[in-house]
C-alpha positions in Angstrom: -67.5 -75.6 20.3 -70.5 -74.9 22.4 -71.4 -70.9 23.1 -70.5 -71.4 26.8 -67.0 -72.8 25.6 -66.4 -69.2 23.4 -67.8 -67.3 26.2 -65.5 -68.5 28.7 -62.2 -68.7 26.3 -63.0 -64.9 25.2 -63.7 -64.0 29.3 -59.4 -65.7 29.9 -58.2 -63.4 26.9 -60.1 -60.5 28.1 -58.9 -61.1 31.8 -54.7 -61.7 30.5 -55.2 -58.7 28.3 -56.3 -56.5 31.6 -53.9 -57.5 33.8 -51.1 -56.6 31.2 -52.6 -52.9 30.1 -52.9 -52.4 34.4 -49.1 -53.4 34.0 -48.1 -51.3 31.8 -49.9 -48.4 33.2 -47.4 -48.3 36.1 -44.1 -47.0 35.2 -42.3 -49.3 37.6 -43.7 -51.6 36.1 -43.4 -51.0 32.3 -39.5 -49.3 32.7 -36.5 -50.0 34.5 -33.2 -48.1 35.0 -30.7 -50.6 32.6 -27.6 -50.3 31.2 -26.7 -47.2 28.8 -27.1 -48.0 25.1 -25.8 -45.1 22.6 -26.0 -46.4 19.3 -26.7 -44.7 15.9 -27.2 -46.0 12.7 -29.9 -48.6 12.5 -28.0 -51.4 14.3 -29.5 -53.2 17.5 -27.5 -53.5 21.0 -28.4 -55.7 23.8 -26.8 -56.6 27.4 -28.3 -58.9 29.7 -31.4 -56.9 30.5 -32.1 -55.4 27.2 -32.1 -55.4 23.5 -32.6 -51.9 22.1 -32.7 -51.1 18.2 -32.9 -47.6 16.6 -35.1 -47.7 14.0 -34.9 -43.6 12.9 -30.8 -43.6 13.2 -30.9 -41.2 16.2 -29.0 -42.3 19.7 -31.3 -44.2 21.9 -30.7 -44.1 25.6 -31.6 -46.2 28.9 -33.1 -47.0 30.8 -34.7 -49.9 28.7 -37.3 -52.1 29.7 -36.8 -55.7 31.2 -38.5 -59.1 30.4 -39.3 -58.6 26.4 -37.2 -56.9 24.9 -37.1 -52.8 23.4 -37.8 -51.1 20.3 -36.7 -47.4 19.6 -39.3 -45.5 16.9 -39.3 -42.0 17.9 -39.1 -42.6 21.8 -39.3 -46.3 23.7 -41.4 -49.1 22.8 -41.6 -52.3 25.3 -41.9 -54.9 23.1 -44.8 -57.9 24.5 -46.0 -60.6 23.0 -47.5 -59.3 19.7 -48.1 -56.0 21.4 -46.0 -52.6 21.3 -47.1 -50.4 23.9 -45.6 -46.8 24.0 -44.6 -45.5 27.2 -43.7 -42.3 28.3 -40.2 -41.8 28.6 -37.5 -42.6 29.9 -34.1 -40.9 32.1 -30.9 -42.0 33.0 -27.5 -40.2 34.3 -23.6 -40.7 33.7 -20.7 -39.1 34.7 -19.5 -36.8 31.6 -16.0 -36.5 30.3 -15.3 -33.5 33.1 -16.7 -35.7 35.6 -20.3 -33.9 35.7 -23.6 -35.5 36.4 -25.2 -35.6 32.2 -28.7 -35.9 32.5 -30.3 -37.4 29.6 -33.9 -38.3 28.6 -36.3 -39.0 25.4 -40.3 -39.3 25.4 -42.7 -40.7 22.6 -43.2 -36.7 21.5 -42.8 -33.5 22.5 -46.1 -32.6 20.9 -47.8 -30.1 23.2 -44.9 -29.5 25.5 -43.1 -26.2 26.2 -39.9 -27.6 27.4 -38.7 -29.4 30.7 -37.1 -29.0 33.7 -34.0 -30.8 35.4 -34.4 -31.1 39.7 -31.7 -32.3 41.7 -31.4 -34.2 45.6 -29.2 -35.5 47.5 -31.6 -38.9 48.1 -34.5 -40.2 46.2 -37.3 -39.3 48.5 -36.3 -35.5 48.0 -36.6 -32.6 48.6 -35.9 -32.1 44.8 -34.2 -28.5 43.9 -34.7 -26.8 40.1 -31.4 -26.5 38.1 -32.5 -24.6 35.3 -33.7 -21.2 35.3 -35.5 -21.3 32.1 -37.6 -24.4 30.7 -34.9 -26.4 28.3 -36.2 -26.5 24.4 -38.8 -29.1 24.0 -36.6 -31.6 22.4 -36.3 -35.5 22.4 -34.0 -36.9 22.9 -32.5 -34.1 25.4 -30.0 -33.5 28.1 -28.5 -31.2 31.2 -25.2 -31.0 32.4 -25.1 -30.1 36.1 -21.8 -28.5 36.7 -22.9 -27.4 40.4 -22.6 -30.5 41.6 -19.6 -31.9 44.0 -17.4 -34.9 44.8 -18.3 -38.1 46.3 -21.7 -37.7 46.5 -25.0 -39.8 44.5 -27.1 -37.1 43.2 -30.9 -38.0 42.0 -32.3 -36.6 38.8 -35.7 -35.6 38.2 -37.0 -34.3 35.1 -41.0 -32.9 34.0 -42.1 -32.1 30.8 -43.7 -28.5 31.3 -47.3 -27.9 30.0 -48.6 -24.9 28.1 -50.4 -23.8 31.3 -46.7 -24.1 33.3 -47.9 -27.4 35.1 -45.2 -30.2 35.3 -45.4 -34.0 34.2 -42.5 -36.1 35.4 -41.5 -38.0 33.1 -41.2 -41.8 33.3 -38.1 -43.3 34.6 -37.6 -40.4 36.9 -35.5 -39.9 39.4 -32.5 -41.4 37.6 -29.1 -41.6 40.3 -25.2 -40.8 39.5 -22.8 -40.7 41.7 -19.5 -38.6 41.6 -16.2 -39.5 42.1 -13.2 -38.2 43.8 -13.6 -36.7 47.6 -15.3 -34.4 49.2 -12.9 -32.1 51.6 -13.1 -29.0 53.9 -13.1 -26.0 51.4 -13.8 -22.4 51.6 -14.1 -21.1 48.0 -13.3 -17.6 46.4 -16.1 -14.8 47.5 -18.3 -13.6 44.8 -17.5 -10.7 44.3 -14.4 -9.8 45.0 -14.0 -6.9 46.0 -17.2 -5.9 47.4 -19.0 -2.8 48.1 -21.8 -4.4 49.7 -22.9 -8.2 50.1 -21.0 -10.9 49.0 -21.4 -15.2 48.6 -19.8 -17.4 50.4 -19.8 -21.0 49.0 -17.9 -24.4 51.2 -17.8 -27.7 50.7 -18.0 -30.0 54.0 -17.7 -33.4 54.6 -18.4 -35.8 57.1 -18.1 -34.5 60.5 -19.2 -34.4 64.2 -19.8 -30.8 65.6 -20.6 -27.4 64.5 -19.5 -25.5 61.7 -17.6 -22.3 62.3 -17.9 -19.0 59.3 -16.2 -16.1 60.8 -14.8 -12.8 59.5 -11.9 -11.2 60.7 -10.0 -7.9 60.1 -6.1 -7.6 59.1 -5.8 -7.4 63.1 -7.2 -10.5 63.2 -9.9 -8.9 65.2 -13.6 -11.0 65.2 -15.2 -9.2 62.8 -18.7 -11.3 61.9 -19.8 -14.5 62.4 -21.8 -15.7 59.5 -22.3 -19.2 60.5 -21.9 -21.4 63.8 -24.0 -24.1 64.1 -24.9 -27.7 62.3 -24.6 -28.0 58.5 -25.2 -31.4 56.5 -23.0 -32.4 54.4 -22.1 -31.0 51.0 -22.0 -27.8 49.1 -23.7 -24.7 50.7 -24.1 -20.8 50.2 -23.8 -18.1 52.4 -24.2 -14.1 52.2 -21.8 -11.6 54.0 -23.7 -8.8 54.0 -20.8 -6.7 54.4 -21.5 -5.6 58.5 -20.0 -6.4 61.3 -21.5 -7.9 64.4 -23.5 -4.8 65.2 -24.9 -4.7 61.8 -22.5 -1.9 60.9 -20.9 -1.4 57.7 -17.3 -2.2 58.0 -14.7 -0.2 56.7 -12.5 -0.4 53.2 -9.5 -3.1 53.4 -9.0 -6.4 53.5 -10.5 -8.8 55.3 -10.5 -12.9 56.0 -12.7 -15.5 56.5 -12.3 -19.1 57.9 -14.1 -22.2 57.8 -13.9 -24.3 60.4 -15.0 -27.9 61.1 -14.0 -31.0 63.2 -9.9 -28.9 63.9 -10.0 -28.5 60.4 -9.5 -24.7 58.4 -10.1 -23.2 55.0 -9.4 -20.3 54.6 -10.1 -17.2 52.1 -9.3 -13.0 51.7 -12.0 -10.5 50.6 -11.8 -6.6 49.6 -14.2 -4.7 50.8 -14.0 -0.9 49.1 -16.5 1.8 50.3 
């Protein structure tokens, strides 16, 4: 074999090796969502996209990669052609027992991290919402039970690994998509609190619809009292405040009071206490 010969075999396996570390680099590329695989104890699972083994006897989890196959040590390993490249993480979401989104998630380590944080949206392109109010333990594998969520909606999941100097890092296979079952209907739900001396939250679910969406207040007379919402609203699961005035921005008197949701002819309805 002449020296040309070498040089131009060594330039192909330079050039093949490139193009598959450039792969790899891009998430998309190196992870896809798959099927769910829980499975402890050293035995090896597979399904048409995957074959997953855990090598340390903990639960690995999806999504796995596609094309070579998976290997579980400490985190996810795509498994090429006499390479094992690490890659970041992965995320995937189910539908718990209760019927809640369970977001779960593992990464190669957790050295260096200070925990991670969950975001939620209502489509893939955002805009993404923080569950959590405190970073969750740095921890892998890990998971978050949204129990906010409501019915017959697909939620997307996005979860970053938080840095010592509070920066985020989302982690590979993020935004990961459930969606939950049963069906979203008009409903006004209990005030918080109740009774009130002063402001109290309003939370409704609402559905598909055509018009505006009617809050109101009214007093045992059934006398217009406040209106505390009349306009569009998307659908879903919103908040509102009662500030505990009337129309004027005066404080309204002790007793009871009602409020009703109203949308496309339909009404929920709900009673507050208001004591001075």
């Amino acid at each position: 074999m002449n020296a040309l010969t070498r040089t131009g075999g060594a330039l192909v396996v330079l050039v093949c090796l490139t193009a598959a570390l450039l792969a790899l680099n891009s998430p998309a590329l190196a992870v896809k969502r798959g099927t769910e695989s829980v499975n402890c104890g050293g035995a090896a699972s597979a399904s048409a996209s995957y074959r997953a083994h855990d090598t340390t006897g903990q639960c690995p989890v999806g999504p796995v990669g596609e094309g070579g196959g998976m290997r579980i040590y400490d985190g996810f390993w795509l498994t090429l052609p006499s390479i094992n490249v690490p890659v970041q993480g992965a995320v995937f979401a189910v539908l718990s027992d209760a019927g809640t989104p369970l977001v779960r998630w593992t990464v190669g380590s957790v050295a260096g991290l200070t925990g991670f944080n969950v975001y939620r949206a209502t489509a893939e392109e955002g805009a993404y919402e923080l569950l959590n109010d405190e970073p969750l333990l740095a921890e892998s594998p890990g998971s978050y039970e949204d129990t906010t969520t409501w019915p017959q909606t697909t939620f997307w999941y996005e979860v970053r690994a938080v840095l010592p100097d509070d920066t985020e890092d989302v982690v590979a296979g993020s935004p990961a998509m459930v969606t939950t079952e049963g069906t979203l209907a008009l409903a006004l739900f209990p005030f918080r609190p109740n009774p009130t001396s002063g402001s109290t939250a309003i939370s409704f679910d609402i559905p598909d619809h055509r018009g505006d969406v009617h809050l109101v207040i009214y007093n045992v007379r059934g006398q217009l009292v406040r209106t505390v919402l009349d306009g569009p609203v998307d659908r879903g699961r919103h908040e509102r405040t009662w500030d505990g005035n009337d129309d004027h921005g005066r404080p309204v008197a002790s007793g009871v009071y009602f409020a009703r949701l109203l949308a496309d002819e339909r009404t929920s309805d709900q009673k507050v206490m208001v004591l001075r």
